[in-house]
PyMOL CGO cylinders between C-alpha atoms (Angstrom):
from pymol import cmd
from pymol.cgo import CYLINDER

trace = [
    CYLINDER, 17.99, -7.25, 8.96, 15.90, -8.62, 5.83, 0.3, 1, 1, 1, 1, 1, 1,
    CYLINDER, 15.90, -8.62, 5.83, 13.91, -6.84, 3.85, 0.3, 1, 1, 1, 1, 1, 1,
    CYLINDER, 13.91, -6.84, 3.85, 11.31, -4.28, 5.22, 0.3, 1, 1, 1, 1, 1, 1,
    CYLINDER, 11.31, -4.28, 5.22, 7.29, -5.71, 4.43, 0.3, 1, 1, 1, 1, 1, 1,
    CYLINDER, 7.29, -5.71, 4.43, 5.37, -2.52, 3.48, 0.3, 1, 1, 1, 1, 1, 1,
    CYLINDER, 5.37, -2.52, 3.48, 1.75, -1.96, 2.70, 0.3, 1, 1, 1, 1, 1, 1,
    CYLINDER, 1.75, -1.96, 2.70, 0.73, 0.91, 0.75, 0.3, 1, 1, 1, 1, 1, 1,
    CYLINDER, 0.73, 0.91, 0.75, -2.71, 3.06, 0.92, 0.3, 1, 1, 1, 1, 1, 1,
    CYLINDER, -2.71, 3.06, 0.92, -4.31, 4.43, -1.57, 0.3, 1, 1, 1, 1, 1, 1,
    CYLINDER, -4.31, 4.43, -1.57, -2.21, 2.55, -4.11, 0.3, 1, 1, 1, 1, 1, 1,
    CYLINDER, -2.21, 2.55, -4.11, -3.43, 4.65, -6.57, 0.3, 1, 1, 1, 1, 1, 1,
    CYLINDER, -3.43, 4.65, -6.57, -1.09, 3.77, -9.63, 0.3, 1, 1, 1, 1, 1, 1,
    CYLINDER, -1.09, 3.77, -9.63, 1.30, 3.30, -7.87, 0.3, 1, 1, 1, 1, 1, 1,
    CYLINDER, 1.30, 3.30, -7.87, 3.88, 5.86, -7.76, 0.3, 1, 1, 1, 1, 1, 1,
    CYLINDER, 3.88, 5.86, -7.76, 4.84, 5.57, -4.04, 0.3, 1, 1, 1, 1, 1, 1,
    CYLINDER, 4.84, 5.57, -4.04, 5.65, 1.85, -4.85, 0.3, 1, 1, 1, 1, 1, 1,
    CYLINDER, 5.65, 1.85, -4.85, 8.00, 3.15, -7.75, 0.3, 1, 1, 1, 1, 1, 1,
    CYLINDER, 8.00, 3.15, -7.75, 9.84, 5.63, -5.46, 0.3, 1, 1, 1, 1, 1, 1,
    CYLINDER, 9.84, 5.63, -5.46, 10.41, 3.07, -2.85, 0.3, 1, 1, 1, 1, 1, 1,
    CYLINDER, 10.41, 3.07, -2.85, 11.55, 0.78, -5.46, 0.3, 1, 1, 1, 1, 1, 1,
    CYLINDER, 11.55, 0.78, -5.46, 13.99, 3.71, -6.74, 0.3, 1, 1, 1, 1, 1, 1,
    CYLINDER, 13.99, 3.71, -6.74, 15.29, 4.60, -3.06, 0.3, 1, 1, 1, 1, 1, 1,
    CYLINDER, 15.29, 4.60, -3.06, 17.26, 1.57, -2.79, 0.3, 1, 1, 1, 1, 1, 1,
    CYLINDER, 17.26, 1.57, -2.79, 16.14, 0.47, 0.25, 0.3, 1, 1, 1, 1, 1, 1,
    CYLINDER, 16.14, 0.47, 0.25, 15.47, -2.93, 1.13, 0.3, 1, 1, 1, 1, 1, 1,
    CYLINDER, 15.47, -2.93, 1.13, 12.32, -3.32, 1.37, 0.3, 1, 1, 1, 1, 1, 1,
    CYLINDER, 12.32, -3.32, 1.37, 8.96, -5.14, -0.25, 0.3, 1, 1, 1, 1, 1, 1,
    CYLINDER, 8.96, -5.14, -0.25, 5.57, -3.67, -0.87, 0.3, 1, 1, 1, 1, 1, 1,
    CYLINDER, 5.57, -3.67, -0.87, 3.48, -7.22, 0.36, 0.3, 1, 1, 1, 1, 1, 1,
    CYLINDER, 3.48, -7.22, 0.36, 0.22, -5.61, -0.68, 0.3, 1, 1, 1, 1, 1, 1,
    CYLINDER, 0.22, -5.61, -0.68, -1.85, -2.62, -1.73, 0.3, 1, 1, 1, 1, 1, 1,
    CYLINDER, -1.85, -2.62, -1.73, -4.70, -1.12, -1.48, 0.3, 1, 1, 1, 1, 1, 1,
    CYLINDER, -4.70, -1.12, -1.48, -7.20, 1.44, -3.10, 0.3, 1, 1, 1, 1, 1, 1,
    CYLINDER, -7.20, 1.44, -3.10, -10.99, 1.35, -4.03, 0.3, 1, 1, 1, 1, 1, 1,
    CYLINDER, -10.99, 1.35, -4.03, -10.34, 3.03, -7.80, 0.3, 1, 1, 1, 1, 1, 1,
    CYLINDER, -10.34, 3.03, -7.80, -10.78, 0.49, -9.75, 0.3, 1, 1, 1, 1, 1, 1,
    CYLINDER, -10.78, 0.49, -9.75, -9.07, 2.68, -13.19, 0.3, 1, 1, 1, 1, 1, 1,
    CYLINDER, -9.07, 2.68, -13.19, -6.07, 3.37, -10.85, 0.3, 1, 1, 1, 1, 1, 1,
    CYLINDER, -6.07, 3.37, -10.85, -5.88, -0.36, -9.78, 0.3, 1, 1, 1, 1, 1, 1,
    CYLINDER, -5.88, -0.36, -9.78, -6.16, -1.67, -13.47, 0.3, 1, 1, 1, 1, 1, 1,
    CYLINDER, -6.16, -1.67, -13.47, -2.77, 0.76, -14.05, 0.3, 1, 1, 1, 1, 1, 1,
    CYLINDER, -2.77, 0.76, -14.05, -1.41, -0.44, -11.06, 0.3, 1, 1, 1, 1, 1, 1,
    CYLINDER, -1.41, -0.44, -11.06, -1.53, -4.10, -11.62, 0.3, 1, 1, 1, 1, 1, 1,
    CYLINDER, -1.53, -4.10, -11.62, 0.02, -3.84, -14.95, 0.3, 1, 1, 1, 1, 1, 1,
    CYLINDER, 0.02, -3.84, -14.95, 3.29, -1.64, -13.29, 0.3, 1, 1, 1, 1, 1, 1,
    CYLINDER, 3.29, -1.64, -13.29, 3.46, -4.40, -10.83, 0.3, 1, 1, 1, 1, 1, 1,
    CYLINDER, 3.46, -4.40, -10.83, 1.74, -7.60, -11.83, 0.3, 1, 1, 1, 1, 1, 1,
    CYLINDER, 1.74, -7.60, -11.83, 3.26, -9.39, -8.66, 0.3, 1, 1, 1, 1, 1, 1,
    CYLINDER, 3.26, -9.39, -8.66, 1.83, -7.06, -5.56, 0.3, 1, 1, 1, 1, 1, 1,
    CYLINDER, 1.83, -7.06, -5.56, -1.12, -8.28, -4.23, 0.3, 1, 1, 1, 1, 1, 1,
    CYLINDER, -1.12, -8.28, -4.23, -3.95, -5.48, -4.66, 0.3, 1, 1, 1, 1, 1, 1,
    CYLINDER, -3.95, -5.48, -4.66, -7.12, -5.45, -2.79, 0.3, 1, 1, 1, 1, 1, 1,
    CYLINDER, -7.12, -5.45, -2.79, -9.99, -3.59, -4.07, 0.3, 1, 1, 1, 1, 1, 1,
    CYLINDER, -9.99, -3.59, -4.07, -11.21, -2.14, -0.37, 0.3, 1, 1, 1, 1, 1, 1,
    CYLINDER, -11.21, -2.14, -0.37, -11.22, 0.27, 2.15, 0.3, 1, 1, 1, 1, 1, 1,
    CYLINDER, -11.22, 0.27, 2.15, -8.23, 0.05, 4.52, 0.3, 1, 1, 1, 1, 1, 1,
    CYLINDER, -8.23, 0.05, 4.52, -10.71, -0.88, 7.56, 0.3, 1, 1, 1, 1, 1, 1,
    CYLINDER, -10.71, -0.88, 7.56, -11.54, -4.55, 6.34, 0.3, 1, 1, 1, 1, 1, 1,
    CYLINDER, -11.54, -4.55, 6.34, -8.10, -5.90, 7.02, 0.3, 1, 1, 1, 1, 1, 1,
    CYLINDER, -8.10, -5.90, 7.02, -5.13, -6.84, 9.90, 0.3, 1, 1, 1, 1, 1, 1,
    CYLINDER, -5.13, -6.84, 9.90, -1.86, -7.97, 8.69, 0.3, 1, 1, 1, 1, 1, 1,
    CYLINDER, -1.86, -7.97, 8.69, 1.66, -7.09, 10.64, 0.3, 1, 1, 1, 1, 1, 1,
    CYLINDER, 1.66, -7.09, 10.64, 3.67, -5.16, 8.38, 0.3, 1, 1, 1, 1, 1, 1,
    CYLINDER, 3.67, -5.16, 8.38, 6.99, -3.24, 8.87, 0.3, 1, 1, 1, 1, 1, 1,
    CYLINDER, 6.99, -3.24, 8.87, 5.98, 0.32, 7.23, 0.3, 1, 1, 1, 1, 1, 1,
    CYLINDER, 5.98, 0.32, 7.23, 2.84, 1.31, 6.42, 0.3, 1, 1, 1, 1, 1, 1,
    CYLINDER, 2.84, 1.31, 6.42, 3.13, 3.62, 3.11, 0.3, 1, 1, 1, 1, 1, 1,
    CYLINDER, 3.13, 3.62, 3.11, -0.03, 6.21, 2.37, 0.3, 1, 1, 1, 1, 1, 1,
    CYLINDER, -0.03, 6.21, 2.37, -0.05, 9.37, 0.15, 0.3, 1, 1, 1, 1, 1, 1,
    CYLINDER, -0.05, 9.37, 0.15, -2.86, 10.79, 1.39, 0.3, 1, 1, 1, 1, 1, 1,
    CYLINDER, -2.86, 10.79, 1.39, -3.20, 11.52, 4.98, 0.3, 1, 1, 1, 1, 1, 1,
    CYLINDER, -3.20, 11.52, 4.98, -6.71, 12.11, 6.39, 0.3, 1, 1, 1, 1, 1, 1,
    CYLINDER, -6.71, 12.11, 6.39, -7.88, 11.88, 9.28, 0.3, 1, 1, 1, 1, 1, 1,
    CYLINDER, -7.88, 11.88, 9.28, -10.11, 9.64, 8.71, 0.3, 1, 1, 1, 1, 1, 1,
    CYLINDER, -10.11, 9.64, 8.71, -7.43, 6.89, 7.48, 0.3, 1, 1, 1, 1, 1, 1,
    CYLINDER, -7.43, 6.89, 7.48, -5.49, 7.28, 11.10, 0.3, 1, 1, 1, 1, 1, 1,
    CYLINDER, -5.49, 7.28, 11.10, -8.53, 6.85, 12.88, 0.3, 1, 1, 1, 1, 1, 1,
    CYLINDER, -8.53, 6.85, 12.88, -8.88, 3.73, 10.68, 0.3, 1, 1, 1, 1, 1, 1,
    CYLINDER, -8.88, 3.73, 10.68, -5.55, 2.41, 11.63, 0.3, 1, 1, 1, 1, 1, 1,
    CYLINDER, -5.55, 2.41, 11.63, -6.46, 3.08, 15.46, 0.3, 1, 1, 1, 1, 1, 1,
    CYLINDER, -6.46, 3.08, 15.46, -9.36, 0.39, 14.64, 0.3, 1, 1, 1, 1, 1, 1,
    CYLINDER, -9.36, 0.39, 14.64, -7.08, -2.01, 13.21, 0.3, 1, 1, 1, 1, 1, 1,
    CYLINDER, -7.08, -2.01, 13.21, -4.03, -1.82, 15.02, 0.3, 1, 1, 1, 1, 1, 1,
]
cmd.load_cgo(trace, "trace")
């Protein structure tokens, strides 16, 4: 099996993507995404290469592996009930 294709919520600065990276698993955050625009200017300088997308998580549908969120709301799984 290749590598895993994550996306991670609320990116923020992007500490989930660091543990994953730490883990050792085999996998690839394709993409990120999170509205604060501080958070995403820290986030794109720890990792330059992830796509980031300045939106809420309900404007997009991409098929991904694992989806990777810190915060869990309600709100955000009744999101992902819209999208997928």
């Amino acid at each position: 099996m290749g590598s895993l294709r994550v996306l991670e919520l609320y990116s923020g600065i992007g500490g989930m993507h660091y543990a994953l990276k730490e883990s050792g698993i085999s996998a690839q955050v394709v993409a990120a995404v999170d509205i604060n625009t501080t958070a995403n200017k820290i986030y794109k300088h720890n990792f330059p290469d992830t796509p980031l997308w300045n939106n809420t998580i309900e404007c997009f549908s991409m098929n991904f592996d694992i989806i990777m969120s810190q915060k869990s709301k309600i709100s955000t799984l009744e999101a992902l009930e819209k999208i997928f």
